[in-house]
N, C-alpha and C positions, 0 to 999 in steps of 0.2 A: 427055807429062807429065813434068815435071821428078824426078828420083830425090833423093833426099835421105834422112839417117839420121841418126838420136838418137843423143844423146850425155848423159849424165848425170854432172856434176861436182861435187866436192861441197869445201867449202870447209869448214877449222875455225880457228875463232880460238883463239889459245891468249892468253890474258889474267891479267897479275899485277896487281893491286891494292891500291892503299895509301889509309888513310884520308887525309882533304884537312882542313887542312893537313901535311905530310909535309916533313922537313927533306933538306936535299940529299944528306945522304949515306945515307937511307934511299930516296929515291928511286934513287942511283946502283947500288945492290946490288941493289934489281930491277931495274932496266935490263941489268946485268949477268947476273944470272940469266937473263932473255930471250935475250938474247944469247946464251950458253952452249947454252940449250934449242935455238933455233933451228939455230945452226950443226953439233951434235948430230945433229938431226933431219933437218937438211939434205943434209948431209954432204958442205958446202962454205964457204967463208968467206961472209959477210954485205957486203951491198952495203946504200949508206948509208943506205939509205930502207926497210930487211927489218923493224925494229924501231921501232916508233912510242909516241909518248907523247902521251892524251890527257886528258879529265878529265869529271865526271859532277858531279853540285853539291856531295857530299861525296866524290870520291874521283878518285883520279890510277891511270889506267889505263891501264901500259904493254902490248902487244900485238904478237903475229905473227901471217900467217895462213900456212896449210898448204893449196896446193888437190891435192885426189888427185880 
């Protein structure tokens, strides 16, 4: 019989949110803010794909995840 063992991971999204529509330079200061928190948290520089920006029908929703 094969041996095998659990593992249990757990993932957090960390998410900043701006109302949709949102001009560029309020978008750019939470992306910045993300940025900041991440590398922070990290506690390494950000590789170019750590910090993502999406959107929801009213609202632009930048994010990182954390998996511990």
């Amino acid at each position: 019989m094969a041996q095998y063992e659990q593992r249990v991971k757990t993932l957090t999204i960390h998410e900043y949110v701006l109302p949709n529509p949102a001009n560029h330079a309020e978008v750019g200061k939470a992306f910045s803010g993300a940025y900041q928190d991440y590398k922070d948290a990290m506690g390494r520089g950000v590789s170019d794909d750590a910090v993502w920006i999406t959107h929801a029908d009213d609202e632009i929703i930048i994010y990182w995840e954390e998996k511990k």
